[in-house]
N, C-alpha and C positions, 0 to 999 in steps of 0.2 A: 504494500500500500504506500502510496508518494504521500499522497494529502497527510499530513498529521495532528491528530485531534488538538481541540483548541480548550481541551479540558480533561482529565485523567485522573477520575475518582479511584482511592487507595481502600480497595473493599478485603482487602488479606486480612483472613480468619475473623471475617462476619460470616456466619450461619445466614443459610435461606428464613427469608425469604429476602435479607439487610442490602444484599447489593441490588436488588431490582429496587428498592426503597430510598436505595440513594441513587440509582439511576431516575427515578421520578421524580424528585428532589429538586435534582442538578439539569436536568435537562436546559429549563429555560436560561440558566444560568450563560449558555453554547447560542450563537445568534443563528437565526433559520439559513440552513443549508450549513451550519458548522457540525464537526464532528467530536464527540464526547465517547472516549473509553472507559470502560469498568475492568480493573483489576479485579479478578475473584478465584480464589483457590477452590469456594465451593461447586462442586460437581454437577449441582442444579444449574449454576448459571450456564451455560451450554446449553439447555434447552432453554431456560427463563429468559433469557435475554431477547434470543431472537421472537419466542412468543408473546413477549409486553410487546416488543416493536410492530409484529403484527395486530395486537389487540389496541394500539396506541396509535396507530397509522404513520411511524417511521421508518424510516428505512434502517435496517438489521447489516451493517457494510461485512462484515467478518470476522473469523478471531483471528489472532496470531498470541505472542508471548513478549512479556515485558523483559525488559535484559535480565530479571533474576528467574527467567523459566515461568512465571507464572501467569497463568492463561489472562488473557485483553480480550475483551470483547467491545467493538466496537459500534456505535449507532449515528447516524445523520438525523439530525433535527429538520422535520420536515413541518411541521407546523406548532 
């Protein structure tokens, strides 16, 4: 991914359901059309994430790994 988010919540070792809680939080925080990651070690967020962005109507960009290995998920603020 080139673009790199304009925000990067640190959800390492919050239990579900805390990082989708702080992706709802923080969203507005990202201007529309910017991108906002979630650092989350928890297992749920791999499904969680991309399902709030559908039940939310953003776009879900992908995961990859924060330099310490721990899973980024990604989202574009679409409205």
């Amino acid at each position: 991914m080139s673009e790199q988010p304009l925000l990067e919540l640190d959800c390492r070792g919050m239990p579900c359901p805390r990082p989708i809680i702080e992706l709802a939080r923080h969203l507005a925080d990202v201007a529309l059309g910017g991108l906002l990651a979630v650092v989350a070690e928890d297992p749920a967020a791999r499904a969680d994430v991309p399902a709030w962005c559908r039940m939310r109507g953003q776009e879900y960009v992908g995961a990859d790994t924060a330099a310490d290995g721990v899973a980024r998920y990604t989202v574009r603020r679409l409205s």
